[in-house]
C-alpha positions in Angstrom: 7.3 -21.5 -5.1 3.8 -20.1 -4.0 2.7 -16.7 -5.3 1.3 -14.2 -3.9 -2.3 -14.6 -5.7 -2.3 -18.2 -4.9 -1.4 -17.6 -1.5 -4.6 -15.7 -1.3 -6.5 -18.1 -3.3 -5.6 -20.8 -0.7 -6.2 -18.5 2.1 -9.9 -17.9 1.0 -10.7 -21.4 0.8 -9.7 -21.8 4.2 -11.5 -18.6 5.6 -14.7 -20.0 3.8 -13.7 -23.6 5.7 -13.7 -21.5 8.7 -16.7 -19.8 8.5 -14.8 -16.7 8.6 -17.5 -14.0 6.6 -15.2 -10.6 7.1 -11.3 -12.5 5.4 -12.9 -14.9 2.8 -15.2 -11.4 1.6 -12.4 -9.2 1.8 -9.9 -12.0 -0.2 -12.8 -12.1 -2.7 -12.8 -8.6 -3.3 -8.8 -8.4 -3.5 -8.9 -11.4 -5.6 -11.4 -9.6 -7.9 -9.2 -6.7 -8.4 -5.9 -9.0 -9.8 -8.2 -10.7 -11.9 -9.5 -7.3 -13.3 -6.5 -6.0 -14.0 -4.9 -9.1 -15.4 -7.5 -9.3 -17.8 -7.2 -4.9 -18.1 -4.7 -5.1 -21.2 -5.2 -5.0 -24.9 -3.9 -9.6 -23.6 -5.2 -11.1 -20.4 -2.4 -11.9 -18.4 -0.4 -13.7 -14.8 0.4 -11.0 -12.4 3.6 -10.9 -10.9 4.1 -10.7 -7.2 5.1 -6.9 -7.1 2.3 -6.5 -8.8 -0.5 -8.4 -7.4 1.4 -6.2 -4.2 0.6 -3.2 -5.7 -2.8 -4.1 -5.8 -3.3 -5.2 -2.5 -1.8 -2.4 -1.4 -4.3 -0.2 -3.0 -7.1 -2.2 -2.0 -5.7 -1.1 1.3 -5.2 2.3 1.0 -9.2 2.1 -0.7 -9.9 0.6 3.1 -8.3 2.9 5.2 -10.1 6.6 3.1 -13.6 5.0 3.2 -12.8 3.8 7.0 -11.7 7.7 7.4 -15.0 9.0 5.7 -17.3 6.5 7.8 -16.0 7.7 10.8 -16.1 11.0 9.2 -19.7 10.6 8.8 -20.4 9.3 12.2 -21.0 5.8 10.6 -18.9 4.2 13.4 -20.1 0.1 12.2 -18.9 1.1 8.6 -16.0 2.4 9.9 -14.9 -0.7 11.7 -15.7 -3.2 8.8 -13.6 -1.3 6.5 -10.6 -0.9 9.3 -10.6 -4.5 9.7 -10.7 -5.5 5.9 -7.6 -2.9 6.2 -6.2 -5.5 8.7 -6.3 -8.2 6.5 -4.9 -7.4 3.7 -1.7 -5.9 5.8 -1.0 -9.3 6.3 0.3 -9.4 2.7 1.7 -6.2 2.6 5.1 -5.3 3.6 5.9 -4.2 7.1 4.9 -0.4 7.0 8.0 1.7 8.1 8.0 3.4 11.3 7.9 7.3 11.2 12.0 7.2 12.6 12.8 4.7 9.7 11.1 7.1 7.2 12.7 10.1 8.5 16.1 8.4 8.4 15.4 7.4 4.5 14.1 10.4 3.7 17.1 12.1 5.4 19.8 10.1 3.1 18.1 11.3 -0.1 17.9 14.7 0.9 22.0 14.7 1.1 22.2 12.7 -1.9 19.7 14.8 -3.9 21.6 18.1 -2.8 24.9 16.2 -2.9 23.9 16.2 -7.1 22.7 19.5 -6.7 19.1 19.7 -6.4 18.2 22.6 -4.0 15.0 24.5 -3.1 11.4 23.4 -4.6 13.2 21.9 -7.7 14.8 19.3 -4.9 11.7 17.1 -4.0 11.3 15.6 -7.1 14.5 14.9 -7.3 14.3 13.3 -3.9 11.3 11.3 -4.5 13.1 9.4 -6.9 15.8 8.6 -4.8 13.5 7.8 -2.0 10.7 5.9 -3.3 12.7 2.6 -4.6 14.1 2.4 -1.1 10.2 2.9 0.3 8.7 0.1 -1.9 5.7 -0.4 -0.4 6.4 -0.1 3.0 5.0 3.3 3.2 2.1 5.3 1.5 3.4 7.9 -0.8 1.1 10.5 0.7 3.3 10.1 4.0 6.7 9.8 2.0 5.6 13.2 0.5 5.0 14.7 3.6 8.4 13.3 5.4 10.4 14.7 2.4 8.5 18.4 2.1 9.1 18.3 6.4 12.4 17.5 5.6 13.1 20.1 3.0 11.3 22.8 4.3 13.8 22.1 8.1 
């Protein structure tokens, strides 16, 4: 079985095969970050997949604010590199979830949470934690926050 690091390994030798500058430096950079934190603990360790995930994910999310301050700061080129470095790495990411398929998550916890009796302000903890395992990745908790405190507050 291939994992997830290696898959990215192998997929950096080919992008340097191919000449392609923007994938094989943005791999590099990923694959700098699992290396960093496999090494981050008191014993250097092998990532799993969920977690080599999480970090790609974050190098994601890392891509998408600097792409919003570039553009932010009228630094259009900037802006563009660090979108499609983005793209990249959402090819080993989980589909996101579409704004209806969040609602419609977010909508079951909500009942579940007040079906257990969580009600008012106290509630959205209570429903992030039913919503978030059923997220996994497939959408930024920023946004899950949002959908839940919308949903709450209707």
């Amino acid at each position: 079985m291939t994992t997830l690091k290696s898959r990215l390994q192998d997929d950096l030798t080919a992008a340097i095969k191919e000449r392609d500058e923007l994938r094989s430096a943005t791999l590099r950079m990923t694959l700098a970050a699992i290396t960093k934190e496999e090494v981050a603990g008191t014993s250097a360790r092998e990532l799993s997949d969920d977690e080599v995930q999480k970090v790609i994910a974050r190098e994601a999310k890392k891509r998408r604010e600097a792409a919003e301050a570039f553009a932010g700061g009228g630094r259009t080129e900037q802006a563009e590199r660090e979108r499609a470095e983005g793209d990249v790495l959402a090819d080993y990411l989980p589909k996101q979830l579409t704004d209806e398929e969040l609602d419609a998550l977010v909508a079951e916890a909500v009942e579940e949470a007040s079906a257990a009796g969580a009600e008012g302000p106290k509630a959205m903890g209570a429903v992030m934690k039913i919503v978030n395992p059923k997220v996994a990745g497939r959408a930024e908790g920023g946004r899950v926050a949002a959908a839940v405190k919308k949903r709450l507050a209707g």
